[in-house]
C-alpha positions in Angstrom: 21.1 -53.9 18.8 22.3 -52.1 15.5 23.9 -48.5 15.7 23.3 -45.4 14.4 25.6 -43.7 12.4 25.6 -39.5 12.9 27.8 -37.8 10.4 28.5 -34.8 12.1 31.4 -32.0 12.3 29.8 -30.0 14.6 30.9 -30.9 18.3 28.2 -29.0 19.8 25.7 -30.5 17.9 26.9 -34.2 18.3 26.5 -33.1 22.3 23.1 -32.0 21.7 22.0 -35.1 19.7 23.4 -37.6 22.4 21.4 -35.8 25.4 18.5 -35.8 23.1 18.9 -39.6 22.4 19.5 -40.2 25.7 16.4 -38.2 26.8 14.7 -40.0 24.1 15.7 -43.3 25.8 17.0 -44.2 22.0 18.9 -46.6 23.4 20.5 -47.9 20.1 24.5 -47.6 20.5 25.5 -44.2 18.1 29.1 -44.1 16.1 29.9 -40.6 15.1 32.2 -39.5 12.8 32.6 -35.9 11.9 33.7 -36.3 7.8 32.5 -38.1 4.5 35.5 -39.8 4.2 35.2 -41.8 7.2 31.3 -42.4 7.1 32.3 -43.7 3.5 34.9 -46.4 4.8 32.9 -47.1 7.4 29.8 -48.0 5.1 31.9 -49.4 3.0 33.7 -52.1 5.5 31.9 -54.8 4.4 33.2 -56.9 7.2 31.1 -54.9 9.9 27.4 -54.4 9.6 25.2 -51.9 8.4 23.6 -49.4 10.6 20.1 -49.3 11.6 20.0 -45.7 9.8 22.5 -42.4 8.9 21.9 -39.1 10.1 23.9 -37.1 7.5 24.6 -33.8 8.4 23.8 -31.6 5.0 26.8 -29.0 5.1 30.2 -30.8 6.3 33.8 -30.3 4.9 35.0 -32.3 1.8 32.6 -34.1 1.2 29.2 -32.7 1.1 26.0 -34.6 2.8 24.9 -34.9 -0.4 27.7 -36.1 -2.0 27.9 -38.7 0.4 24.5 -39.5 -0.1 24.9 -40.1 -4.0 27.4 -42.2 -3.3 25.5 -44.2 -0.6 22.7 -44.4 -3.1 25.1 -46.0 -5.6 26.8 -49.0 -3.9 24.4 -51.8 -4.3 24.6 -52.8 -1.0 23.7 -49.9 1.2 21.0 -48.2 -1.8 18.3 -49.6 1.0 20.2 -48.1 3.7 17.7 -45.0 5.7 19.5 -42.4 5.3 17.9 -39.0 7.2 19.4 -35.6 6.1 19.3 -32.9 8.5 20.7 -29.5 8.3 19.7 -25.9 9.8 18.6 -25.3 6.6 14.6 -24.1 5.8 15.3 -23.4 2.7 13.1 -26.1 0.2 15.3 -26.1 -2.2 18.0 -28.0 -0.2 15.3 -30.5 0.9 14.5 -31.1 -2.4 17.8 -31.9 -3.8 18.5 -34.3 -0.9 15.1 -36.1 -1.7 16.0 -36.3 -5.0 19.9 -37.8 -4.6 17.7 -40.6 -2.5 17.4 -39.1 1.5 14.6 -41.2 3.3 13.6 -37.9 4.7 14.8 -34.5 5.1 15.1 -33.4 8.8 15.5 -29.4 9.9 18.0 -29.6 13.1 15.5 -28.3 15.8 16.5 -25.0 17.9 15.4 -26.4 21.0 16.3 -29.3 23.1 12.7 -30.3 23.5 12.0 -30.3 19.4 15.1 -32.2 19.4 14.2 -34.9 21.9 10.9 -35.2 19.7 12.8 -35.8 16.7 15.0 -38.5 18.3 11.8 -39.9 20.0 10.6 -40.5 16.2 13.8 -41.8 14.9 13.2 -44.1 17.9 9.6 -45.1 16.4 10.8 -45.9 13.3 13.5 -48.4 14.5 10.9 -50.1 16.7 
């Protein structure tokens, strides 16, 4: 079964998004890493295979989630990697930038457990 990749620096919300995963029954297995540097080697370990999809937090140190995107969207082979954004943020403009560096979908981080298990239930869809 492929994994998930989360890019993530928040601990409490890479707790919430496993519970919600597991509540989901996503049962895919999830590597976490809480920087763009490391998502970067690890996407770009050609030795090891792609993930099923990247949850890309928006606002992380370093590296932004949408410089980490761009870059994604510029090595040949991961430009038809899914790649789901998510911040706290409402605000469209943010959603629109990430749709235009090449996010599959822009996803607000839910404020409930329940709205979170629903998203995860729908990444779950979509993976089959």
């Amino acid at each position: 079964m492929p994994t998930l990749l989360l890019v993530e620096d928040s601990e409490d919300d890479v707790f919430l998004m496993q519970r919600a995963f597991l509540k989901a029954q996503l049962n895919h297995p999830l590597k976490i890493t809480t920087d763009g540097s490391e998502a970067m080697a690890i996407l770009a370990d050609e030795s090891q295979p792609l993930p099923a999809l990247v949850l890309l937090d928006l606002n992380l140190p370093i590296h932004s989630g949408l410089d980490i995107l761009r870059w994604i969207r510029a090595q040949p082979r991961l430009k038809d990697l899914p790649v789901y954004v998510y911040s706290a943020s409402i605000r469209t403009q943010d959603a629109e930038r990430a749709k235009e560096a090449g996010a599959t979908e822009y996803l607000v981080k839910p404020a409930g457990t329940d709205e979170l298990v629903k998203m995860a239930a729908r990444l779950k869809a979509l993976l089959g």
